[in-house]
C-alpha positions in Angstrom: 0.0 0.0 0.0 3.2 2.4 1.0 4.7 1.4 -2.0 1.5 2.2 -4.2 1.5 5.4 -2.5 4.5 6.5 -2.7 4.5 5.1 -6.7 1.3 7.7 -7.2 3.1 10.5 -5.7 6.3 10.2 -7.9 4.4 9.8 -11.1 2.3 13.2 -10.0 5.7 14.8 -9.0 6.8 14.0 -12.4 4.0 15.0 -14.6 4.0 18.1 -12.4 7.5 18.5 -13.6 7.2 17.9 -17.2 4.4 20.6 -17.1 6.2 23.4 -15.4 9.3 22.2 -17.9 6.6 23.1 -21.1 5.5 26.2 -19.2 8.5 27.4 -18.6 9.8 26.8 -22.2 6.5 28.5 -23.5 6.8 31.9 -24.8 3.3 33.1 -24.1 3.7 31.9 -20.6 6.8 34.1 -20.1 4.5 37.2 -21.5 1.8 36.1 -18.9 4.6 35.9 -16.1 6.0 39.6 -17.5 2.6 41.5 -17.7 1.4 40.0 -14.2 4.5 40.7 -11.8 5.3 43.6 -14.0 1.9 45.0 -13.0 2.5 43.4 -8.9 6.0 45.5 -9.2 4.4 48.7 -10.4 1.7 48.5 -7.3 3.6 47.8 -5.1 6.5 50.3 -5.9 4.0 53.2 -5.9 2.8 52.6 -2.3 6.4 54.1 -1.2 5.9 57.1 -4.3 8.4 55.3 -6.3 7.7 55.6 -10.3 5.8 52.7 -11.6 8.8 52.1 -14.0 10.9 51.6 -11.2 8.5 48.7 -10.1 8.7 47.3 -13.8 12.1 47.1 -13.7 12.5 45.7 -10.0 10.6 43.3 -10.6 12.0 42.1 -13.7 15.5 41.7 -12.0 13.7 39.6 -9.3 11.9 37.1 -12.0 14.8 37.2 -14.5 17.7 34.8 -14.6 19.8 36.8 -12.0 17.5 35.8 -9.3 14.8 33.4 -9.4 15.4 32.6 -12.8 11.6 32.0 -14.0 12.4 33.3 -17.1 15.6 31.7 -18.6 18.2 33.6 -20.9 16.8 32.1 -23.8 13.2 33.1 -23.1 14.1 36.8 -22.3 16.7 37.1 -25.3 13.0 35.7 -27.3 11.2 38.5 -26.3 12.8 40.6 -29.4 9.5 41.5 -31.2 7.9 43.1 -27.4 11.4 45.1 -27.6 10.7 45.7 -31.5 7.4 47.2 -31.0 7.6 49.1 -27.4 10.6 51.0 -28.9 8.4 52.3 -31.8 5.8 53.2 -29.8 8.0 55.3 -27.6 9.3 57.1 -30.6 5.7 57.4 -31.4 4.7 59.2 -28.6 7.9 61.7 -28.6 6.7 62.1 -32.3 3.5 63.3 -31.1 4.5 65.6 -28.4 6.6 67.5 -30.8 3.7 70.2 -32.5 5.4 72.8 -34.4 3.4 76.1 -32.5 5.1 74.5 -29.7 8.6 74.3 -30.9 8.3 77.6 -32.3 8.9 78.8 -28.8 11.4 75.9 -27.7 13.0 74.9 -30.3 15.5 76.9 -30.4 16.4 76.7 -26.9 15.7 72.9 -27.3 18.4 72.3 -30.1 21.4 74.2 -28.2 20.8 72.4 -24.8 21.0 69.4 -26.6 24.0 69.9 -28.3 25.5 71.5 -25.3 24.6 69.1 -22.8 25.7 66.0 -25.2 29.0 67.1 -26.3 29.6 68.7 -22.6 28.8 64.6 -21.1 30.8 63.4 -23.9 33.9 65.6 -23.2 33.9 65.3 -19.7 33.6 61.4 -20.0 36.1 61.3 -22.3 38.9 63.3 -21.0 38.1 61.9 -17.4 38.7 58.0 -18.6 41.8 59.6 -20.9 43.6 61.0 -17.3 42.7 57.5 -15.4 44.0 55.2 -18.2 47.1 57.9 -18.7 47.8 57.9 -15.4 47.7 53.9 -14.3 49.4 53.2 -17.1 46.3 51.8 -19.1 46.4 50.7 -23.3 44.1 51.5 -25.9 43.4 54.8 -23.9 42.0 56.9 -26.6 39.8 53.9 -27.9 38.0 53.3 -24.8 37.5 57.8 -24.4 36.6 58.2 -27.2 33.8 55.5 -27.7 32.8 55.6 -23.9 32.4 59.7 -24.2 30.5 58.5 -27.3 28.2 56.2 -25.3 27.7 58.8 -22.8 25.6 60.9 -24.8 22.8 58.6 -24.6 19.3 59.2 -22.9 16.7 56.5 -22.5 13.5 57.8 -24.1 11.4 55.2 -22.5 11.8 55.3 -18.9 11.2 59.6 -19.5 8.5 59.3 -21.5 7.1 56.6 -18.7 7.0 58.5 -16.0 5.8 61.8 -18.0 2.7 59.8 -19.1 2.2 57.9 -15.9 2.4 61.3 -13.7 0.9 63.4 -16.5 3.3 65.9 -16.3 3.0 69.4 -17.8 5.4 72.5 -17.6 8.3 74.5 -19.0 10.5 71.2 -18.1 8.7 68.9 -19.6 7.9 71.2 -22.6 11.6 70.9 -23.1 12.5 67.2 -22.3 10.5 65.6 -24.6 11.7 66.8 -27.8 15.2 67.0 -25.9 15.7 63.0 -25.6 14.6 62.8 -29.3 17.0 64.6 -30.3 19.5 63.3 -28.0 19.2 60.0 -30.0 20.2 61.7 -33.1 22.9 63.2 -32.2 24.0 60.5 -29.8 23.5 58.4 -33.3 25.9 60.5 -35.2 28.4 61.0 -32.5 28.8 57.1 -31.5 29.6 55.9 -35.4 32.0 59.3 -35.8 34.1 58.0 -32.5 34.0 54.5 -33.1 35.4 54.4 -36.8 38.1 57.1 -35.0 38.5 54.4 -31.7 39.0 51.8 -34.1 41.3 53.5 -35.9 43.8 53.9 -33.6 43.9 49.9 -33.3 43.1 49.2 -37.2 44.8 52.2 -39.6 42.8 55.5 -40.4 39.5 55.4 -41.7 38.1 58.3 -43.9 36.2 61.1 -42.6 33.8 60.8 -45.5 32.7 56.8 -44.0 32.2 58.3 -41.0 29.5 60.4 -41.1 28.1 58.9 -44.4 26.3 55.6 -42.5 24.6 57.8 -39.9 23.2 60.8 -42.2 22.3 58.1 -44.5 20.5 56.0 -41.3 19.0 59.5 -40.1 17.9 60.6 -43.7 16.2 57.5 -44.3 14.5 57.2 -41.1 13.1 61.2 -41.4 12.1 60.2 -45.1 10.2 56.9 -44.6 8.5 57.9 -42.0 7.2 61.2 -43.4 5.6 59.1 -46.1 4.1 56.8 -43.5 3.0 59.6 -41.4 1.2 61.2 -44.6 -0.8 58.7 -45.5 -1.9 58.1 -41.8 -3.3 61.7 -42.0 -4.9 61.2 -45.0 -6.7 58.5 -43.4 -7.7 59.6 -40.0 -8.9 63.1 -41.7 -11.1 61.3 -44.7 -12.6 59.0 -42.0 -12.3 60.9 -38.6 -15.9 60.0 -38.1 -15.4 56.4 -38.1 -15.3 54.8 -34.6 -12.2 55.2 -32.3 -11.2 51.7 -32.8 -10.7 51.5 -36.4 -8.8 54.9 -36.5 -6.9 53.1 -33.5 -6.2 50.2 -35.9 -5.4 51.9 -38.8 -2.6 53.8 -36.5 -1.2 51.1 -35.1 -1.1 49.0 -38.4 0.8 51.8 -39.8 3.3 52.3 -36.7 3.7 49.0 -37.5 4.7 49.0 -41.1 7.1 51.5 -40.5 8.8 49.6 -37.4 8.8 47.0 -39.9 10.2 48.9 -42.9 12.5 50.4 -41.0 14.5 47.2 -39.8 14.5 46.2 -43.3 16.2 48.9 -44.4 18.0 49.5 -41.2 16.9 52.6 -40.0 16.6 54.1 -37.0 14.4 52.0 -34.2 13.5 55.7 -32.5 13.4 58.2 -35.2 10.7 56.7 -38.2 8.3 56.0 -35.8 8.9 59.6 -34.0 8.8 61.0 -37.8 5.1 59.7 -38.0 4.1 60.8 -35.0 5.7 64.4 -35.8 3.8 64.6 -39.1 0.6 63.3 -37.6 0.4 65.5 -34.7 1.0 68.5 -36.7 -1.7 67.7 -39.2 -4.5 67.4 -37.1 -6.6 69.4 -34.6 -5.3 69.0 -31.2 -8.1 67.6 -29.9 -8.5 65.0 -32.3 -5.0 64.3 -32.1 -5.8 63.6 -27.9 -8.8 61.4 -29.3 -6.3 59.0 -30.8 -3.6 59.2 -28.1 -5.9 58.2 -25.7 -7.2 54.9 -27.8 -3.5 53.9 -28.6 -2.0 54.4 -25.4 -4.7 51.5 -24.1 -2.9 49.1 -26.4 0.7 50.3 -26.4 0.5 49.9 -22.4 0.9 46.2 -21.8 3.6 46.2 -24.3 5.6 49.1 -22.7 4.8 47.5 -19.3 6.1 44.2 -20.4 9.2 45.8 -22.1 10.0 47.8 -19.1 9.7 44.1 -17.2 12.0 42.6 -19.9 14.7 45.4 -19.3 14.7 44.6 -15.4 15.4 40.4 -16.5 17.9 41.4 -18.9 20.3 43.5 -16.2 22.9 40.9 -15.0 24.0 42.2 -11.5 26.7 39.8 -11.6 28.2 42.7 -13.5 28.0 45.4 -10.5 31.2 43.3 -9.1 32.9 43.5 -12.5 32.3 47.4 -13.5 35.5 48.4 -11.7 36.9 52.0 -11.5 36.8 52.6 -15.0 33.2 52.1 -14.8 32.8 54.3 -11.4 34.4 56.8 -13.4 32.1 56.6 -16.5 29.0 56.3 -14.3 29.4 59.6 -12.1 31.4 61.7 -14.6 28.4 61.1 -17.1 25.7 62.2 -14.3 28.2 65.3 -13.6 28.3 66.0 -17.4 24.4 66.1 -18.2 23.8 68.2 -15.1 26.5 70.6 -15.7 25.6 71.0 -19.4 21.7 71.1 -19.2 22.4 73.2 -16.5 24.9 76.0 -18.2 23.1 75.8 -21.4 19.3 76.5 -20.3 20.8 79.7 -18.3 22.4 81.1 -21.5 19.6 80.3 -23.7 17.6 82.1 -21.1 15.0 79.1 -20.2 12.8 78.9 -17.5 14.3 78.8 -13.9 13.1 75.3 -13.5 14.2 74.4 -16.4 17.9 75.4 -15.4 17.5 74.1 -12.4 15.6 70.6 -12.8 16.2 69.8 -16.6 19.2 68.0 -16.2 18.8 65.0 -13.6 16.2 64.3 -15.9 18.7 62.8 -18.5 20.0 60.4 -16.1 18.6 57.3 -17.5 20.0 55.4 -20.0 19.5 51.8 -21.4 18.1 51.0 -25.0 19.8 53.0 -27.1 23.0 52.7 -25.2 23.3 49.4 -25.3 22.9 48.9 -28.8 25.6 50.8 -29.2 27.5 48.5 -26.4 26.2 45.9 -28.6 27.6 47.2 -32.0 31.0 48.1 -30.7 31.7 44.4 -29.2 30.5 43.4 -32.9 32.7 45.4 -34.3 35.7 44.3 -32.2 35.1 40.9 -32.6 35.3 41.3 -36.7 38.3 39.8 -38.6 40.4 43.0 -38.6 40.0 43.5 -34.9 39.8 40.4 -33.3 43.0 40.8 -31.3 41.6 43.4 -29.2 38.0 41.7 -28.8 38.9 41.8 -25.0 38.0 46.2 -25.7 34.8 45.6 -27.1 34.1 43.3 -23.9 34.8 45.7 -21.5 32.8 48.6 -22.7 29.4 46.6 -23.3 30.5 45.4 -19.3 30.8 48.9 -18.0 27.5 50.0 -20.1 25.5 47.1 -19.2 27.0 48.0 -15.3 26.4 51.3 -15.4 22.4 50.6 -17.2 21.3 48.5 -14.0 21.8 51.6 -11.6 20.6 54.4 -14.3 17.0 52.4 -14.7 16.7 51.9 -11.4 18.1 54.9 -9.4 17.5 57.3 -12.7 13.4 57.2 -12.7 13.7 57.8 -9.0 15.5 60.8 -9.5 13.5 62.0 -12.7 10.1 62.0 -10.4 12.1 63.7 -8.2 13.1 66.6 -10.5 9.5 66.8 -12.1 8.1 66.8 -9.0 10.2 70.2 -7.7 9.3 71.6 -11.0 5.9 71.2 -9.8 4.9 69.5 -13.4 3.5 66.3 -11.2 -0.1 65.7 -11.7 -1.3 64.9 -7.7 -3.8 62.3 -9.9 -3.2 58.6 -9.7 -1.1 57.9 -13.0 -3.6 56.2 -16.6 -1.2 53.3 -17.1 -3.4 51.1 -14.6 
């Protein structure tokens, strides 16, 4: 009878096995898990008035393979199309915040902060890794400068764009910081492939100032072209049938947000700025309040995906890195903070912007994640190629130190961004719309 029993309870251990094995193999299982604790994290993160992003995130580390592993390497590193899309939308949404009448009164002010501030964190960055590496006796000193400086420039777009929706923020600051971070990415673009080509040159022989900058205006071009077209048609549609319901202008958006996140890998342009190009052309071809009626119908579908790839970010952070960043990274993570700050800060009081804006704007550029780590990403590629596969030990420690450096921005940097919006005084005291 004991041996029957005990018989039954292995063979119901067993199948209990083999069906947690399937679920845990099973991609739309690990989107359940994502979308659930990611929504347990965000809860739970706002009862100490923490940004729901931060929540996301936390709880992604917690789930992911550094912890509790319930969602393997393979099953995260599957999740590519959530990544895809979320990015898209997020350029979407920057698109859309960008109306011309507005600019007219920032832009100006908009386009020198963001050159100052990026070239100011690049500088600093780089010069401050150039003295360590000169003075401990380091190699390949200007190579690691020159693309970590490069790196630096980088702002997250997501995480900002997060909490600005999620605390439905509205003031000079946030005026400014929207079509700041879009920008950012284009000239962080352009930067990164100038200083790479230039880093790798001093491993590999010279490489001409016209291949330089020819791949990123092309990539930039491209991206502002395709999506124009995209956005135009979209216009054409929502204006010829505006009275249709919500849901099939809703459709027809997305569909079309879509096709260009879709065109635009094919022809590899950028992730951020085709989709922000449709939103741009949308936004400023409509009525305002229209354009609000369709925000509010797309935002109810983009939210689980940004949710889950906020969630996905957290599981992809390694902290097993945070014992490897080592004083090279120290260095790359304060000096960067030190250079936004200082060059939002300089750069708003000479173009005369708003005292909060000088104040607050820039420990809102703290975050950093997508963007920089594709370009992590690209420069280990790069060193790992033929030509420079003696010095693939370079590319490996600057994707470390950015990968490092990424787990304390997304968790530490939305903190601080509520905390600068919310001396602005730009924090709606209403319970955030991503519930």
């Amino acid at each position: 009878m004991i041996s029957l029993l005990s018989s039954s309870i292995t063979e119901e251990m067993g199948w209990f096995a083999t069906a947690w094995h399937h679920m845990y193999d099973n991609p739309i299982f690990g989107v359940a898990i994502l979308v659930i604790f990611g929504l347990l994290g965000g809860k739970l993160i706002s009862l100490v008035k923490f940004p729901r992003v931060t929540g996301y995130i936390l709880i992604g580390i917690i789930i992911g393979p550094s912890v509790l592993a319930m969602l393997s390497h393979e099953m995260v590193e599957s999740f590519t199309i959530i990544r895809q899309v979320a990015i898209g939308f997020i350029g979407y949404t920057i698109g859309l915040e960008l109306r011309f009448d507005k600019l007219k009164k920032t832009g100006k002010q908009v386009t020198i902060i963001t050159l100052v501030q990026a070239l100011t964190t690049a500088i600093f960055v780089c010069l401050a890794i150039f003295s360590y590496l000169t003075l401990t006796g380091g190699s390949h000193i200007w190579t690691y400068a020159l693309i970590l400086g490069a790196i630096a420039t980088a702002t997250a777009p997501g995480p900002i764009v997060a909490v600005v929706k999620s605390y439905r923020t509205k003031g000079p600051v946030t005026d400014v910081l929207l079509p700041l971070v879009a920008l950012d990415d284009a000239i962080g673009i352009m930067l990164f492939a100038v200083m790479l080509s230039l880093g790798t040159s001093f491993l590999s022989g010279p490489v001409s100032i016209g291949h330089m900058l020819l791949d990123p205006i092309l990539e930039i071009g491209l991206s502002i072209v395709i999506g124009a077209l995209i956005g135009f048609v979209v216009t054409l549609i929502t204006k010829k049938w505006n009275r249709e319901s919500d849901d099939f202008l809703m459709m027809v958006i997305i569909g079309f947000v879509f096709f260009g996140i879709g065109v635009g890998q094919a022809v590899h342009a950028s992730a951020i700025l085709l989709p922000m190009t449709i939103g741009v052309f949308l936004t400023n071809s409509i009525d305002e309040k229209y354009e609000h009626r369709l925000t509010g119908k797309t935002d109810l579908f983009s939210a689980p995906i940004l949710l889950a790839f906020f969630t996905i970010a957290g599981a992809e952070l390694q902290l097993s890195l945070l014992v490897k960043i080592g004083v090279l990274g120290i260095i790359y993570l304060f000096v960067r903070i030190l250079g936004k700050v200082t060059g939002a800060y300089f750069s708003a009081k000479a173009v005369k912007a708003p005292k909060n804006v000088v104040k607050y704007l820039g420990f809102t550029l703290i975050p950093q994640a997508g963007v920089a780590i594709d370009m992590a990403l690209t420069t280990q590629l790069r060193f790992e190629s033929a030509d420079l596969a003696d010095f693939a030990e370079v590319g490996a420690v600057i994707m470390t130190i950015v990968l490092a450096a990424t787990v304390i921005y997304e968790v530490f940097g939305l903190v601080v961004v509520k905390w600068a919006l919310g001396k602005a005084g730009e924090i709606d005291a209403a319970v955030g719309n991503w519930d």
